[in-house]
C-alpha positions as CSV (number, residue, x, y, z in Angstrom):
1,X,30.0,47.2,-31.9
2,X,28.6,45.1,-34.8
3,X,31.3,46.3,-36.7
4,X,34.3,45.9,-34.9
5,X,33.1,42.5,-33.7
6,X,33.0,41.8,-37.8
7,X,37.0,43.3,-38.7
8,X,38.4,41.6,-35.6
9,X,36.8,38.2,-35.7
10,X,38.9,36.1,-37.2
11,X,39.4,33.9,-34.2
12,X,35.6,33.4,-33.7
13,X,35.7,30.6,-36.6
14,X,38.9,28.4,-35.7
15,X,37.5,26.1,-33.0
16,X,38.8,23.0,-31.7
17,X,36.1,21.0,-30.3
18,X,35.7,19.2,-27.1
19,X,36.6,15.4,-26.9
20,X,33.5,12.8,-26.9
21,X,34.1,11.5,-23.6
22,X,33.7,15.2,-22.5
23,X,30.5,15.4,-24.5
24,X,29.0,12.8,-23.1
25,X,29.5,13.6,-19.6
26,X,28.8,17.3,-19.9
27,X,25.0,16.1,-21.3
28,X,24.9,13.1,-19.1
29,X,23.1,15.2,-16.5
30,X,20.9,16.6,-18.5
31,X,20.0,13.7,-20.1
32,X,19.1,12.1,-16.9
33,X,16.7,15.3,-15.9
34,X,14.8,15.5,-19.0
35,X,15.2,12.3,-20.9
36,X,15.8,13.7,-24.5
37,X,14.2,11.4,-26.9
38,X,15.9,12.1,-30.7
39,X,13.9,10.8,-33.8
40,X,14.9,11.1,-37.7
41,X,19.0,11.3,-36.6
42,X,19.7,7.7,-37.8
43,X,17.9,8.7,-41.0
44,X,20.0,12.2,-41.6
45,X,22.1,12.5,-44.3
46,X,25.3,14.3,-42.9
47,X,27.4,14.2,-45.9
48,X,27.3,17.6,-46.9
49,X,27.3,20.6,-45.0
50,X,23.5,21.9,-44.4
51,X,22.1,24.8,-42.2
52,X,19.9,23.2,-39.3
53,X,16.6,25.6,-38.6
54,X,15.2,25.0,-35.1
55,X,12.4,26.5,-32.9
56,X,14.0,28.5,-29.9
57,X,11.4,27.6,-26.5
58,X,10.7,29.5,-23.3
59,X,14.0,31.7,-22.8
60,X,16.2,29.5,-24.7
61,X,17.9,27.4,-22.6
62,X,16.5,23.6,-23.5
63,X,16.3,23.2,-27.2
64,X,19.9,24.1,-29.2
65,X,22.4,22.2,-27.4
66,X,21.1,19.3,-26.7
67,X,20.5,18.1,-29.7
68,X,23.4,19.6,-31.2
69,X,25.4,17.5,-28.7
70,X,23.6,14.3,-30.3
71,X,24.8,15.1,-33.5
72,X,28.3,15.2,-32.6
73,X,28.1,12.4,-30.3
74,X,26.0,10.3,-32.9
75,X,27.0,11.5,-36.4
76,X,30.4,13.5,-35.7
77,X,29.0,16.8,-36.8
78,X,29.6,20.2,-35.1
79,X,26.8,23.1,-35.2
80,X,28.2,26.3,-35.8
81,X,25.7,28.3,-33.8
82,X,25.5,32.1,-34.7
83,X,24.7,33.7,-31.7
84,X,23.3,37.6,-30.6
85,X,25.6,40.3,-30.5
86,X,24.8,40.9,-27.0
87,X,26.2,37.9,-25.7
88,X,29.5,39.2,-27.0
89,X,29.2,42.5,-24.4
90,X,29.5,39.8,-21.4
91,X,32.7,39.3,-20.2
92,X,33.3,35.5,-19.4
93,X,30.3,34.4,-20.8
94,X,31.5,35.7,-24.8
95,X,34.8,33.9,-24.0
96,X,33.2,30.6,-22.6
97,X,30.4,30.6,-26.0
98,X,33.2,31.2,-28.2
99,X,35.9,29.1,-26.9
100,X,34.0,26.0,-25.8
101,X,30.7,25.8,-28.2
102,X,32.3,27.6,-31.1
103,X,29.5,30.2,-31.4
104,X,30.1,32.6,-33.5
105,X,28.5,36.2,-33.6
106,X,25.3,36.8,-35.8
107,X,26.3,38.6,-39.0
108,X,25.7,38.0,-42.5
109,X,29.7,38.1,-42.9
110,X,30.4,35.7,-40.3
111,X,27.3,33.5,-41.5
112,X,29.0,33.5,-45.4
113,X,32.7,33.2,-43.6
114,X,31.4,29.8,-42.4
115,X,29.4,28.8,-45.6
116,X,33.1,29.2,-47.4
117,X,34.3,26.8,-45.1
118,X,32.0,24.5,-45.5
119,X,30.8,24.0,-42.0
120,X,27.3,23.4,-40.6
121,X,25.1,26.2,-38.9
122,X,22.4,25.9,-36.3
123,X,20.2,29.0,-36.7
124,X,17.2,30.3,-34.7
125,X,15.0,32.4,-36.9
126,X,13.3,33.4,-34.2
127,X,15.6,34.9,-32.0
128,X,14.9,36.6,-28.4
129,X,11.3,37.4,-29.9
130,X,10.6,33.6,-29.5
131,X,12.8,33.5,-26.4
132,X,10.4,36.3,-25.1
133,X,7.1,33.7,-24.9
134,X,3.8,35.3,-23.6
135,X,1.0,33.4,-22.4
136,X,-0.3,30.7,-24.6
137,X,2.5,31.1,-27.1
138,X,3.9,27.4,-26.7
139,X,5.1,26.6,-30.3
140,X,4.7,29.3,-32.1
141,X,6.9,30.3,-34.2
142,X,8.0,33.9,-34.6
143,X,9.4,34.5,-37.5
144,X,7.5,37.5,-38.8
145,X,9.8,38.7,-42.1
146,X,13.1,37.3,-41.2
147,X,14.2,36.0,-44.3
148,X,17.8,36.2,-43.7
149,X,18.6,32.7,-43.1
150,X,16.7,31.6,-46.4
151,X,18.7,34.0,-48.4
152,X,22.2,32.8,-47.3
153,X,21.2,29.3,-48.2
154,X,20.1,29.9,-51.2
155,X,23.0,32.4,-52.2
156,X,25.5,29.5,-51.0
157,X,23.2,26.6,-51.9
158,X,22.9,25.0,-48.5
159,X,20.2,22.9,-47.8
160,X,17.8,23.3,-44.5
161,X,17.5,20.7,-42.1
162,X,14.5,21.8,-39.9
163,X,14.9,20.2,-36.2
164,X,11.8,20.2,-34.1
165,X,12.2,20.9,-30.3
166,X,9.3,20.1,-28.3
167,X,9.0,19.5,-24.6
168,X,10.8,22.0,-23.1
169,X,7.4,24.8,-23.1
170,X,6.4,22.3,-20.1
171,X,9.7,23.1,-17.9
172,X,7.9,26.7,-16.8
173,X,4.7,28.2,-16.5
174,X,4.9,32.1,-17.4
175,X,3.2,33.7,-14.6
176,X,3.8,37.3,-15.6
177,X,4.7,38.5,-19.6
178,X,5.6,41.4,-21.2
179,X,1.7,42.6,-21.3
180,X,1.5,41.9,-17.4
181,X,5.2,43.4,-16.8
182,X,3.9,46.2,-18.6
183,X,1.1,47.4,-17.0
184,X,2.5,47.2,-13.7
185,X,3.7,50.9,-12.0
186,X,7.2,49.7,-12.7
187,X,6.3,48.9,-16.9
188,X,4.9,52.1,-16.9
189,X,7.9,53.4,-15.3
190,X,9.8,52.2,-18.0
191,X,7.5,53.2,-21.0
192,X,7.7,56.7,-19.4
193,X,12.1,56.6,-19.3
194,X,11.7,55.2,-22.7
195,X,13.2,51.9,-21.9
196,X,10.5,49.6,-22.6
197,X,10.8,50.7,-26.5
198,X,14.7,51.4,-27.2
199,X,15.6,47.9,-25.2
200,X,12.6,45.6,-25.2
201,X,10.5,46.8,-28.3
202,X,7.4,47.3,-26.1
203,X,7.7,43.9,-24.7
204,X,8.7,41.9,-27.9
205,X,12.0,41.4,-26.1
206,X,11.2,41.3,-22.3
207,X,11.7,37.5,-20.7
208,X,8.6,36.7,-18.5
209,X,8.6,36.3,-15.3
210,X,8.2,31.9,-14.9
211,X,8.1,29.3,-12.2
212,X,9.0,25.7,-12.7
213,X,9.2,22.8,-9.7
214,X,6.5,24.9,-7.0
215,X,7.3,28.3,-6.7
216,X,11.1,28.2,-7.8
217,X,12.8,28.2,-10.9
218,X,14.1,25.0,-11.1
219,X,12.9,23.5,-14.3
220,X,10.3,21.0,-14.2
221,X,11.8,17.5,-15.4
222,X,9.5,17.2,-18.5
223,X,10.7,14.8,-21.1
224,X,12.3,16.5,-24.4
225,X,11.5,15.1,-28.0
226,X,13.7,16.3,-30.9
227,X,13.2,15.7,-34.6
228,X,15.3,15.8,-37.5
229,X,13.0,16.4,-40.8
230,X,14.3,15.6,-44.5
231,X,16.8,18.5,-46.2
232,X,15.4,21.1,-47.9
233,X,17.1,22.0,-50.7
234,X,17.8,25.2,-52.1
235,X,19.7,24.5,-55.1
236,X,17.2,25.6,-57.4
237,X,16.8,28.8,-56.3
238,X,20.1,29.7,-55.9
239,X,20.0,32.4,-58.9
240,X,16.8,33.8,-57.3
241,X,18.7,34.2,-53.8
242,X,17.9,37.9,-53.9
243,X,14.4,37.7,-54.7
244,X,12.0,38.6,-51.8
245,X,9.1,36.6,-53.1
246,X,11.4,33.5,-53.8
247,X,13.0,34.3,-49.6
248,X,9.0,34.4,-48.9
249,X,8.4,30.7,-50.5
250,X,11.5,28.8,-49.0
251,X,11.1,30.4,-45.6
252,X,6.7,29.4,-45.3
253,X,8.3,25.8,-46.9
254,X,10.8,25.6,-44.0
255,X,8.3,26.8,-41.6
256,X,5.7,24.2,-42.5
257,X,8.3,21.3,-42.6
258,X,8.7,22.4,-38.6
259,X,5.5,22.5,-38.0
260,X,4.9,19.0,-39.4
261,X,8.0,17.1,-37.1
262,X,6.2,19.1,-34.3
263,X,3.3,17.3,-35.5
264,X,4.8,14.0,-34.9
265,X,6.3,15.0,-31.9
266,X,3.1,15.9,-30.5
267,X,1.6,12.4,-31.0
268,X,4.9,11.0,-30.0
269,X,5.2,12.9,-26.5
270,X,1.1,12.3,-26.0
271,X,1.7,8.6,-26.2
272,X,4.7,8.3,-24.3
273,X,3.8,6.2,-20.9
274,X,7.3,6.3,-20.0
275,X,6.7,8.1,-17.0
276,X,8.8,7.6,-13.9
277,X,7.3,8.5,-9.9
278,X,9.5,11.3,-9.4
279,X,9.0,12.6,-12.6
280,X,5.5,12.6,-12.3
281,X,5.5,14.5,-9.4
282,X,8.0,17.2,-10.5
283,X,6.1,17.8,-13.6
284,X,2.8,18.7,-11.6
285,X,1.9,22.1,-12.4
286,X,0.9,24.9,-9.7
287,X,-2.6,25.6,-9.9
């Protein structure tokens, strides 16, 4: 599948994207739920293409766009985001990522194909492991040895822009994860079928089981703080862009420039008063 996807995807990287008015009132809705606060974009330096390195949060589905939006809106930049292979085996869905976001399928071709045209990538170095969260996993990153995204940079001598996504761990509580999920008759069921291992890894990439407003899953309105750190550059490395030990050093110095803007964030978000009624009461958690 990998394959094919690769020799026939051409028309993944020509994208037209949407106009600004329709930007701004696709997010408008969003931005009136969760409040996104954006710190560091005035400061960013967009006049060269750079590969933006974010945290993924609870299943993914409050931290890329949003402030991927902002840049375009703000700065007039469009994320090239590189996107599961899975996502291509859903009709609809592959068409509607492709078409309308420009996402482009996760490959080490299609990443160099847009390095060569000089556009700007959004990556998630943790993937569907950090999608996956388990209990009291809130912000951390999962990286383990990926060292994939450091390598293209360096080989192409992109610099790393590390965006900081914080806020959106508070939209659910996990009630059950993978450990829970599997102990239960039905994990063991699927241990025993030898599901749990060829699909989800032994729970590395089952999606808990969450709750957000009460008992539903509606998202709780917590407010969302993004932060643009300072570009890492890679330029000095570039000749060393097959080196494992040299992947090891840029990847823990892109992983500790996240943690810092978390950091901030964290200060930021505990000192924010800016707490309406109704999102007060939303964003009470089930005991």
């Amino acid at each position: 599948m990998a394959k094919k996807a690769e020799d026939n995807s051409t028309h993944q990287f020509d994208f037209s994207p949407p106009s600004k008015i329709f930007a701004r009132a696709f997010i408008a809705p969003f931005k009136f739920y969760f409040a996104p606060q954006f710190y560091g974009i005035d400061e960013l330096d967009v006049s060269k293409p750079a590969m933006y390195v974010s945290n993924h949060t609870i299943l993914g589905v409050f931290d890329g766009y949003p402030f991927a939006i902002e840049l375009y809106l703000q700065k007039g930049i469009i994320l090239r985001a590189l996107a599961d292979s899975n996502h291509w085996l859903i009709p609809g869905w592959r068409d509607l990522i492709q078409k309308k976001l420009g996402v482009v399928e996760a490959s080490r071709k299609n990443c160099e194909t847009l390095m060569k045209r000089g556009d700007s990538l959004v990556v998630f170095p943790g993937g569907t492991r950090e999608i996956c969260k388990k209990k009291g996993e809130e912000y951390v990153l999962k990286w383990s040895d990926r060292r994939g995204f450091v390598r293209m940079a360096m080989e192409h001598g992109y610099d790393i822009i590390p965006v900081a996504a914080v806020g959106a761990e508070e939209t659910y509580t996990v009630v059950r994860d993978a450990n829970d999920i599997l102990k239960s008759p039905f994990g063991k069921f699927l241990k025993m079928i030898g599901v749990a291992e060829k699909y989800f890894k032994n729970g590395e990439l089952m999606p808990p089981v969450v709750r957000g407003i009460g008992d539903s899953i509606i998202p709780r309105p917590a407010k969302l703080y993004f932060s643009f750190g300072k570009r890492v550059s890679t330029a000095r490395y570039k000749a060393k862009f097959e080196d494992t030990a040299t992947q090891d050093l840029m990847k823990k110095k892109v992983e500790q420039a996240l943690l810092n803007e978390f950091e901030k964030l964290f200060s930021i978000r505990d000192n924010d008063t800016d707490r309406s009624k109704w999102r007060r009461l939303f964003n009470r958690k089930k005991s």
